[in-house]
C-alpha angles and dihedrals in degrees: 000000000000116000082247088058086050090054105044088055092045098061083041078056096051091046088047089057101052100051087055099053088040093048103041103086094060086066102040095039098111091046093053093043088059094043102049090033101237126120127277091249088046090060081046092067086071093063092056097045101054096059098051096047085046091049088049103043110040095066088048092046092042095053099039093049094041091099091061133085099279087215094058083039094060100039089048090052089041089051083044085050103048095051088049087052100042081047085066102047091052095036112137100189131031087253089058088045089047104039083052092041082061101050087056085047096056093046106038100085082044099064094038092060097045087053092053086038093058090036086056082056111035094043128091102253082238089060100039106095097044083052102058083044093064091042088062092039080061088075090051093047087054090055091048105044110006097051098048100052091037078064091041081056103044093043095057099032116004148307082246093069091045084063092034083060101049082048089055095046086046097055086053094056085046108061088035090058083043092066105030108037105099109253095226137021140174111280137160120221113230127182115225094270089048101055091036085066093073084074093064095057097103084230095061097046095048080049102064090039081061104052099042089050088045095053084038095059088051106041089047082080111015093067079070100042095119094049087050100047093052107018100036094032105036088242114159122231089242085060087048105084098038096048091048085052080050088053090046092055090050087053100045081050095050092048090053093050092049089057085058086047095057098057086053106053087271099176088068084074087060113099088043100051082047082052090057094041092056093048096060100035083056086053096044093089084060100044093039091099088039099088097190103044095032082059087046093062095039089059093044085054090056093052100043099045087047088058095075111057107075099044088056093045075054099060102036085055101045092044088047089051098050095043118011104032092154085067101039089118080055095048093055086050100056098080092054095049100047087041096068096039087062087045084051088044094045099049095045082048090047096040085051084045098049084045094068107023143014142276094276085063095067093072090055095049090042083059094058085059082046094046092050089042088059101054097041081054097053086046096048094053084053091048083055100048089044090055098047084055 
């Protein structure tokens, strides 16, 4: 292979990585909460709090450590990483489990924006954007293959080794980032201020809107998505597994497509993918006690609300690029920190949801994220146009 070829299935690799280590503990929750005593909501908490801590920390990181070479950067937050990782595997109590679940948790966006930072640069501009799409396939693939292994493991040994093999992974990627990451690269320095000012350009900030409605449309009902599958739809638990590895492909599929979208101005498909969305989340009360179709739907969602995140990683990089090239680290940042504030934002709405009314109610109020993810899309296409004028 060309050393192109071994990169691009290095970052893959790193992607890859992280989802299973941020994945893991939705899998292994029961099993941890046996072993450190401690009750299965408790262990829950980690989950939450992951993804806040990753949603605060990896702006900060990315702009403070933006005036520094972005090689020695990214092997300082792996070897970070690692040690949080390998804490895990050998915690003892629920606070060791939580204080290294944290340290992942600081450096993880990090690290996934450096990677999309260094593919931006690294890639052919005609392979760009079917690179980044892989990179983010890397988390689906996580949830389709890693996850579940990291449980097989767990279930027959312990949840320890689940964490012992992501380390190991982990020291792999490592030491081949280590040898083939290019040492230095062209970067402009950028003071805070300077960076910051990337979130006052009206594309950016549609952007964003876009991304967090967009996870939140999806997370307002697929919190519940086991609930759904077997108590809305009749599923057994024997089903279960097989149909969320069903929903994974489909995943993997809809972030490869929206690498081919984005190449071809993929965000002006937008308001009509959001159309769609809405119509079938509006459907999903009646469908709910139709297995088949209900499932159907359920795997059309997938597909349809995975279409939109390259072509706007696309965007916030070229414009940062063009306009703001002291915060382009920041740029490549900006779809993992406003994805999980719309997963934040979908699961309180669907918990709220859940509170007052029944399962049958999630598609509707997944509809309200649809419906405003439509019209920002539809904003953010005329902000575009009005900007290449």
């Amino acid at each position: 292979m060309t050393k192109y070829r071994w990169q691009a299935t290095a970052f893959v690799l790193v992607s890859f990585m992280l989802g299973c280590n941020e994945f893991i503990v939705v899998g292994v929750l029961s099993d941890i909460a046996l072993s450190l005593k401690v009750t299965v909501a408790t262990v829950g908490l980690l989950v939450t709090l992951f993804a806040t801590v990753f949603a605060i920390s990896t702006p900060i990181i990315t702009i403070l450590t933006s005036r520094f070479n972005r090689y020695r950067v990214f092997m300082t937050l792996m070897v970070i990483f690692l040690i949080g990782n390998t804490w895990s595997g050998f915690a003892t109590s629920f606070t060791m489990l939580l204080i290294s679940r944290m340290i992942t948790a600081v450096v993880a966006g990090s690290l996934e924006s450096l990677v999309i930072a260094f593919a931006n640069d690294v890639a052919p501009r005609g392979k760009r954007a079917v690179l980044i799409s892989w990179i983010s396939a890397g988390f689906s693939i996580a949830s389709v293959i890693g996850v579940p292994v990291g449980t097989a493991i767990s279930t027959a040994t312990s949840w320890h080794d689940a964490f012992h093999l992501i380390s190991l992974l982990s020291l792999v990627t490592c030491l081949v980032l280590a040898w083939l990451l290019p040492k230095h690269v062209q970067q402009v320095p950028g003071t805070i201020k300077e960076q910051l000012v990337l979130l006052t350009d009206a594309r950016i900030y549609w952007g964003v809107s876009l991304i967090t409605l967009s996870a939140g449309t999806l997370y307002a009902y697929y919190t519940y998505i086991r609930p759904l599958l077997t108590t809305g739809m009749g599923f057994s638990t024997q089903a279960l597994n097989w149909l969320l590895f069903a929903l994974g492909i489909m995943s993997i599929f809809g972030n490869r497509l929206s690498g081919t979208l984005a190449d071809n101005n993929g965000l002006k498909w937008m308001p009509h993918i959001y159309l769609v969305t809405l119509i079938l989340l509006l459907l999903m009360p009646v469908t709910l006690n139709q297995a088949v179709v209900g499932f159907g739907i359920f795997l059309a969602l997938t597909l349809l609300l995975t279409l939109v995140g390259s072509p706007l990683q696309i965007l916030f990089l070229d414009v940062a690029e063009a306009d703001y090239p002291q915060a382009k680290v920041l740029a490549s940042s900006l779809n993992a920190i406003f994805y999980n504030v719309g997963i934040s934002m979908g699961s309180a709405a669907g918990s709220l949801t859940l509170a007052r009314g029944s399962l049958k109610h999630l598609g509707p109020t997944a509809a309200i994220f649809a419906g405003a993810s439509m019209i920002v899309a539809l904003v953010l296409n005329h902000t575009i146009a009005k900007c290449r004028r």
